[in-house]
DOKOLBA-393969 format. One record per residue (C-alpha): residue number from 1; residue in one letter; x, y, z. Coordinates in Angstrom, 1 decimal. Each point is the difference from the previous one (the first is absolute). Layout:
residues N
NUM, A, X, Y, Z
...
This chain:
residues 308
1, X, -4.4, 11.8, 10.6
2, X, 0.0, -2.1, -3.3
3, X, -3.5, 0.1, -1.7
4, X, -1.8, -3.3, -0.2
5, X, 1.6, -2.5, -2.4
6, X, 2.7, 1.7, -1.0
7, X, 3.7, -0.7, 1.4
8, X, 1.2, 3.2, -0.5
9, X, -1.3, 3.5, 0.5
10, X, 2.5, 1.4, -2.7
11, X, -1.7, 2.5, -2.1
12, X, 1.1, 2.3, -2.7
13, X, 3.2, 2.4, 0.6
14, X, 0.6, -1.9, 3.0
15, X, -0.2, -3.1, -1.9
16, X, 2.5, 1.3, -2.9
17, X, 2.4, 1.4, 2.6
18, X, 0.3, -3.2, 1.4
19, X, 0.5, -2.0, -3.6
20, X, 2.7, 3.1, -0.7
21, X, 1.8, -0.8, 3.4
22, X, 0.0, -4.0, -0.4
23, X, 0.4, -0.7, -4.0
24, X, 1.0, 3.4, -1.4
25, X, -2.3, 0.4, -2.2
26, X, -2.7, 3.2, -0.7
27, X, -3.5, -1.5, -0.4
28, X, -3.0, 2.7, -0.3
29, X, -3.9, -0.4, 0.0
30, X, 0.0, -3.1, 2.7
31, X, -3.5, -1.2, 0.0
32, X, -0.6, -3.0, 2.6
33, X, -2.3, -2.6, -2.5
34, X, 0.4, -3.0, 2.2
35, X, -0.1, -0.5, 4.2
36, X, -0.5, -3.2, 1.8
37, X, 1.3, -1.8, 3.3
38, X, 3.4, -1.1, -1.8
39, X, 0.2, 1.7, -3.4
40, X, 0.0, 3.9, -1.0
41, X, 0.1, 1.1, -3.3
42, X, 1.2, 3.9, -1.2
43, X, -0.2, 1.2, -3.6
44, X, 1.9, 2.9, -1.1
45, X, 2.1, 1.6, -2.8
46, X, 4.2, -0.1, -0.4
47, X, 1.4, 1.8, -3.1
48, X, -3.3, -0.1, -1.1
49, X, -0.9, -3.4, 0.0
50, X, -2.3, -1.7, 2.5
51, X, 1.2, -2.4, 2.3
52, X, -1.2, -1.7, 3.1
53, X, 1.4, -0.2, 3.6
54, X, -1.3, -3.1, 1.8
55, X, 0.6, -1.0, 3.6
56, X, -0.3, -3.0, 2.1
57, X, -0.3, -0.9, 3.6
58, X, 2.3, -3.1, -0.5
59, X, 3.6, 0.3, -1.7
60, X, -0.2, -3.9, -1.3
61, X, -3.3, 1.2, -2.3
62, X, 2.2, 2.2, -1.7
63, X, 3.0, -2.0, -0.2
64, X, -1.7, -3.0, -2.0
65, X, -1.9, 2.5, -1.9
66, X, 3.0, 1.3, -1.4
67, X, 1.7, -2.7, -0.8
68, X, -3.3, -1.1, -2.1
69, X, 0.2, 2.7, -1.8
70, X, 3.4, -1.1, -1.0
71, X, -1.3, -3.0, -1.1
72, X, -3.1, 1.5, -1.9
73, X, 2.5, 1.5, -1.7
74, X, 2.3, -2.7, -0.8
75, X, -2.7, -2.0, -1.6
76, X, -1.0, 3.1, -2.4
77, X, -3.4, 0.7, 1.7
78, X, -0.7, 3.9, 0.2
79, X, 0.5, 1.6, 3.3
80, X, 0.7, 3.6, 1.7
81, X, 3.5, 1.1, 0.7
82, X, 0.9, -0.2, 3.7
83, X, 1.6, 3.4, 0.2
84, X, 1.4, -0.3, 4.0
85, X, -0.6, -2.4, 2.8
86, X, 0.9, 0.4, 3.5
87, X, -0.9, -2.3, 2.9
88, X, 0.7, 2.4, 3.2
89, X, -0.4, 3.9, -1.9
90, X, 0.6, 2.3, 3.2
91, X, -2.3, 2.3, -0.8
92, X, -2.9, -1.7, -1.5
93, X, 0.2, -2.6, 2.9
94, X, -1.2, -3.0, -2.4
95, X, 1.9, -2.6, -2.3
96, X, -1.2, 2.2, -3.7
97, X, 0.9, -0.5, -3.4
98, X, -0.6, 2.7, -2.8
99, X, -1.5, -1.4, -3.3
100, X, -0.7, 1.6, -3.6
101, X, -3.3, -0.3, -1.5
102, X, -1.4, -3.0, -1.9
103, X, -0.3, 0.7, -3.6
104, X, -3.6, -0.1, -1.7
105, X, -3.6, 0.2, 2.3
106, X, -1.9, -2.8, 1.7
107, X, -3.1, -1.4, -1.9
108, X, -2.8, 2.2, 1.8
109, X, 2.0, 3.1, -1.1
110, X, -0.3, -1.3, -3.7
111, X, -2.9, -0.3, -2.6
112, X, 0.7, -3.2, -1.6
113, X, -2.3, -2.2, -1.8
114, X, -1.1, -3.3, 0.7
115, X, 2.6, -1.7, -2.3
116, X, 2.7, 2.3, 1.4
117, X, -0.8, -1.4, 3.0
118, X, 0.1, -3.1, -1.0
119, X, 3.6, 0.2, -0.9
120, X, 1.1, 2.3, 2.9
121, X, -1.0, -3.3, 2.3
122, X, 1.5, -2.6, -2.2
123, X, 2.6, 2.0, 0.9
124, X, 0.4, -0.5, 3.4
125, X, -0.5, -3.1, -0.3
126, X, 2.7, -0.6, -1.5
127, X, 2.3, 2.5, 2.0
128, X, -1.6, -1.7, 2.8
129, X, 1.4, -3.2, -1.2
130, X, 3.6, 1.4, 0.1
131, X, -0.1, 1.2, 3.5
132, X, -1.0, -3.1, 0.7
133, X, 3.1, -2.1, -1.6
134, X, 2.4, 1.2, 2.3
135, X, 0.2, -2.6, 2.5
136, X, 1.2, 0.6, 3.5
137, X, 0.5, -1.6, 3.3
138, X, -2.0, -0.1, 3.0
139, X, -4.0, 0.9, 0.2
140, X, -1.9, 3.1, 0.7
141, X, 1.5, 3.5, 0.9
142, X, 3.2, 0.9, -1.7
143, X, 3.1, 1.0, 1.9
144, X, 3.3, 0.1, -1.5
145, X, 2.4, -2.4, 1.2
146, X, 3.7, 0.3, -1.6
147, X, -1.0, 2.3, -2.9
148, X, -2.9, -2.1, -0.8
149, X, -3.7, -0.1, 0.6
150, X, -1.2, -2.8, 2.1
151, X, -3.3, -0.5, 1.4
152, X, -0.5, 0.4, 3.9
153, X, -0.9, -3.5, 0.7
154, X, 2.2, -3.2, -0.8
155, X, -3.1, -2.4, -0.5
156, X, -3.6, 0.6, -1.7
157, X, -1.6, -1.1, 3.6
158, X, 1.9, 2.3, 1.9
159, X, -2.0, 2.5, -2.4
160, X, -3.1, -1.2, -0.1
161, X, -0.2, -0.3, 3.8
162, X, 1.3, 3.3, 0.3
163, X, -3.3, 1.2, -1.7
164, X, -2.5, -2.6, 1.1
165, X, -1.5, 2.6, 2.9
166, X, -1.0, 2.7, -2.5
167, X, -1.1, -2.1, -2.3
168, X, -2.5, -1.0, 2.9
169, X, -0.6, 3.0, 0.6
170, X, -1.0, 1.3, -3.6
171, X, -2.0, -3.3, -1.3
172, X, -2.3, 0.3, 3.9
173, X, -0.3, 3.8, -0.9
174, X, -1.5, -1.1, -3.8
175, X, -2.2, -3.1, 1.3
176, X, -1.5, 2.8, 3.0
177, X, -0.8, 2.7, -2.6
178, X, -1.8, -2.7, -2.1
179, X, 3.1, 0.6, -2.9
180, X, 0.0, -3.7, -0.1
181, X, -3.4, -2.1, 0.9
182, X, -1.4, -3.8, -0.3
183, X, 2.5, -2.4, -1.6
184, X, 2.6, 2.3, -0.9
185, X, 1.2, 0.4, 3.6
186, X, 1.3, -3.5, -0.3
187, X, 1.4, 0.5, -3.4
188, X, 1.6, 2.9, 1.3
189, X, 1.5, -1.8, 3.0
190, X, 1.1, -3.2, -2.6
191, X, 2.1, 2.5, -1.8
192, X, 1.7, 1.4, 2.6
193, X, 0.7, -3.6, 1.3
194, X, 1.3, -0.7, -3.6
195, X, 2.8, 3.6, 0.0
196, X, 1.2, -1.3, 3.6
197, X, 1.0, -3.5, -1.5
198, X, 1.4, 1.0, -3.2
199, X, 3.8, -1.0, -1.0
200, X, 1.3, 2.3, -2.3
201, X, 3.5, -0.8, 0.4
202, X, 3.6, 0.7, 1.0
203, X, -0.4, 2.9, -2.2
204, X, -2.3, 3.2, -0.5
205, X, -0.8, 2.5, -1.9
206, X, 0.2, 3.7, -0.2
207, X, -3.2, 1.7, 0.8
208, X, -0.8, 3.3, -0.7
209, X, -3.0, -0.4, 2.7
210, X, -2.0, 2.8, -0.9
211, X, -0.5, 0.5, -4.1
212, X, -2.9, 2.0, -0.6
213, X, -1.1, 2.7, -2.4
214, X, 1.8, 2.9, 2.4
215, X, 3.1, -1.9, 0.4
216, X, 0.8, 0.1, -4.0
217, X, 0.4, 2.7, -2.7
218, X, -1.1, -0.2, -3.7
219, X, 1.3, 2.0, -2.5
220, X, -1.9, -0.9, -4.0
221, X, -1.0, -3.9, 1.5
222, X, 3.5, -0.8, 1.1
223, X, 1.0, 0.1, 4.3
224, X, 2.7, 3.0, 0.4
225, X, 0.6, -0.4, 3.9
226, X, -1.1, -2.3, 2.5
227, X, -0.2, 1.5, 3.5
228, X, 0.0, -0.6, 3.9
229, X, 1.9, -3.4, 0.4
230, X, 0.0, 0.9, 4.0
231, X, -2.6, -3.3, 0.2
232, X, 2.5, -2.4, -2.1
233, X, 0.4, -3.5, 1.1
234, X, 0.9, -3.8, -0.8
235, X, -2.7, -2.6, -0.5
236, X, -2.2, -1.5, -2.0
237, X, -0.5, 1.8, -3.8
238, X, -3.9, -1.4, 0.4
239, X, -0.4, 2.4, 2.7
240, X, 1.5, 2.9, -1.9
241, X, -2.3, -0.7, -3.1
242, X, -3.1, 0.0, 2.7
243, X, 1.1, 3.7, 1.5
244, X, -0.3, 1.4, -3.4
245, X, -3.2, -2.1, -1.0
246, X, -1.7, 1.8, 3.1
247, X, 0.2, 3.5, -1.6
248, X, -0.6, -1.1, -3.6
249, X, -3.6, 0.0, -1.6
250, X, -0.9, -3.0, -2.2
251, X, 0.9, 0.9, -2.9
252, X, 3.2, 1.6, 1.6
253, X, 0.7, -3.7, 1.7
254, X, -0.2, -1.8, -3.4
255, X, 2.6, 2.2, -1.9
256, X, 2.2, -0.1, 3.2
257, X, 0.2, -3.9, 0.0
258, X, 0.5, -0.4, -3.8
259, X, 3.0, 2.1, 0.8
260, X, 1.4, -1.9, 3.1
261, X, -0.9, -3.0, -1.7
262, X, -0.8, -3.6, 1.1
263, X, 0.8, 0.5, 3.4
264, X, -2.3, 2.7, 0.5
265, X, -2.8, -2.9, -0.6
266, X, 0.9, -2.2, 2.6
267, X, -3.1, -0.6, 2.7
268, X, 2.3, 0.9, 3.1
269, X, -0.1, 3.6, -1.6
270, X, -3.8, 0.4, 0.8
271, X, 0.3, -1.6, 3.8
272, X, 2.6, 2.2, 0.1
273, X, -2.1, 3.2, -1.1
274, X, -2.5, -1.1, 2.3
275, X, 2.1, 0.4, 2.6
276, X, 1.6, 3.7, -1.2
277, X, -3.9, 1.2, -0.2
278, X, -0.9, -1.1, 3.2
279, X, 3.3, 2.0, 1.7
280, X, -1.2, 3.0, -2.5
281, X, -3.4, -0.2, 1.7
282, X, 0.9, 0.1, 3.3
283, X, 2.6, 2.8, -0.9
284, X, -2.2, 2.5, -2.0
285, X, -2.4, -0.4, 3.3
286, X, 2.1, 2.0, 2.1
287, X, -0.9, 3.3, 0.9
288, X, 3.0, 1.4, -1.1
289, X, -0.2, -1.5, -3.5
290, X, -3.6, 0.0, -0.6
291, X, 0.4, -1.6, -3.8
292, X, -2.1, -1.1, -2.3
293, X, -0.9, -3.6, 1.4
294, X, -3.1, -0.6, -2.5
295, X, 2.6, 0.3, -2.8
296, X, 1.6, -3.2, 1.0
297, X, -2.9, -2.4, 0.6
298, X, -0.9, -1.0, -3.6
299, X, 3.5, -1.1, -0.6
300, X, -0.2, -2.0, 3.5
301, X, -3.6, -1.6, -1.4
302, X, 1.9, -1.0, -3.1
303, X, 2.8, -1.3, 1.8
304, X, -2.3, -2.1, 2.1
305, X, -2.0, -1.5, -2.8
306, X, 3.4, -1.0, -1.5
307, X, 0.6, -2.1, 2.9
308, X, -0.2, -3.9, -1.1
């Protein structure tokens, strides 16, 4: 029986025999660091340098994912090596893919100071702002569709629609639990009304959809690797600005948009963030998450005061 949240029970020498049998290759020291519904992530060592072995319930995750990588590395922004990919491996039983290290640590593995930090953001900003030019067809999740990445819907209602339940779902959660009270419930529900009827055009962007401080490696004050692109999509920049914001401190924010630039100062950015902190809310509720949900309600207070 596989244990709770994870989507395979592959452990150790069984784990390496099967990675032996399906890519060839001798992997030591396999240490499971991630589980989840649809995602499993393995560390371990070849010719003495760590790499990771990921796998996913659904072969289209991987596929996209790869070919962003591709792209990542096109543009010149710093990314792991996909070593191997392979959707049906027999003896795993999962689409996997094999990937080295990311050069360089996150931030909360590194003592920088203040000004450090302040650069380190700027940053990604501006790396931010390069993921972001590559403009694609379609909205939402990526697929790829004749060697390119599309998103899964052909118009931006089709997307929004496509989310308008759980965004229900999440915002009722925050007004129950007293996250949001008084006038702010309407503000809340104005901004949502406002995302729903946006035109952003024929074209989108790329989005890395998930930029925080564990997703990107620093090495001195410059990024060496950004990682997980299994959550990329097309849309609106303005939303990927507001993903990032939501894991930023202040001071953190303000060297982040000085980076992006002007964009990063347009108002649909903090409607936007509004909307990312209520989903976080509702998300670091569950029981099987359990995060740190007091962390995000001063940036949601400032978000809401911004509101004109």
């Amino acid at each position: 029986m596989i244990p709770k949240h994870n989507i395979s029970s592959l452990e150790g020498k069984e784990l390496e025999k099967a990675i032996k049998n399906d890519f060839g290759f001798e992997i030591t020291n396999t240490e499971k660091i991630t589980k989840g519904y649809s995602n499993q992530v393995y560390k371990g060592n070849l010719e003495n340098k760590n790499v990771f072995i990921r796998m996913n319930k659904d072969p289209r995750v991987f596929e996209a994912e790869v070919l962003g990588y591709k792209r990542f590395e096109e543009q010149g922004i710093p990314v792991p090596k996909i070593i191997a990919y392979k959707e049906n491996p027999s003896s795993i039983g999962l689409p996997a893919m094999i990937m080295s290290s990311a050069e360089g640590n996150i931030i909360p593995e590194l003592k920088l100071s203040p000004e450090e930090k302040d650069i380190v953001f700027e940053n990604v900003g501006k790396l931010l702002k390069k993921i972001n030019e590559t403009k694609l067809k379609g909205y939402g999740p990526l697929k790829v569709e004749n060697g390119e990445l599309v998103g899964k819907f052909s118009t931006y209602k089709e997307q929004d629609e496509s989310r308008g339940e759980y965004n229900k779902k999440v915002f009722d959660f925050a007004v129950e639990k007293n996250y949001i009270i008084g006038e702010d419930i309407e503000k809340v529900k104005k901004v949502y009304e406002e995302i729903s009827l946006l035109n952003i055009g024929n074209q989108t962007s790329l989005l890395h959809h998930d930029m925080h401080r564990g997703h990107f490696f620093v090495k001195g004050t410059e990024i060496s690797g950004i990682i997980d692109l299994g959550a990329l999509m097309a849309g609106d920049p303005r939303y990927d600005i507001a993903i990032s914001l939501a894991h930023q401190h202040p001071r953190e924010q303000e060297a982040f948009k000085k980076g992006y630039g002007e964009l990063a100062n347009d108002p649909m950015v903090n409607k936007y963030l509004i909307t990312v902190l209520v989903r976080k809310i509702f998300f670091r509720n569950k029981d099987h998450v359990k995060g740190n949900v007091e962390a995000l309600l001063p940036t949601l207070k400032d978000a809401l005061e911004k509101l004109s």
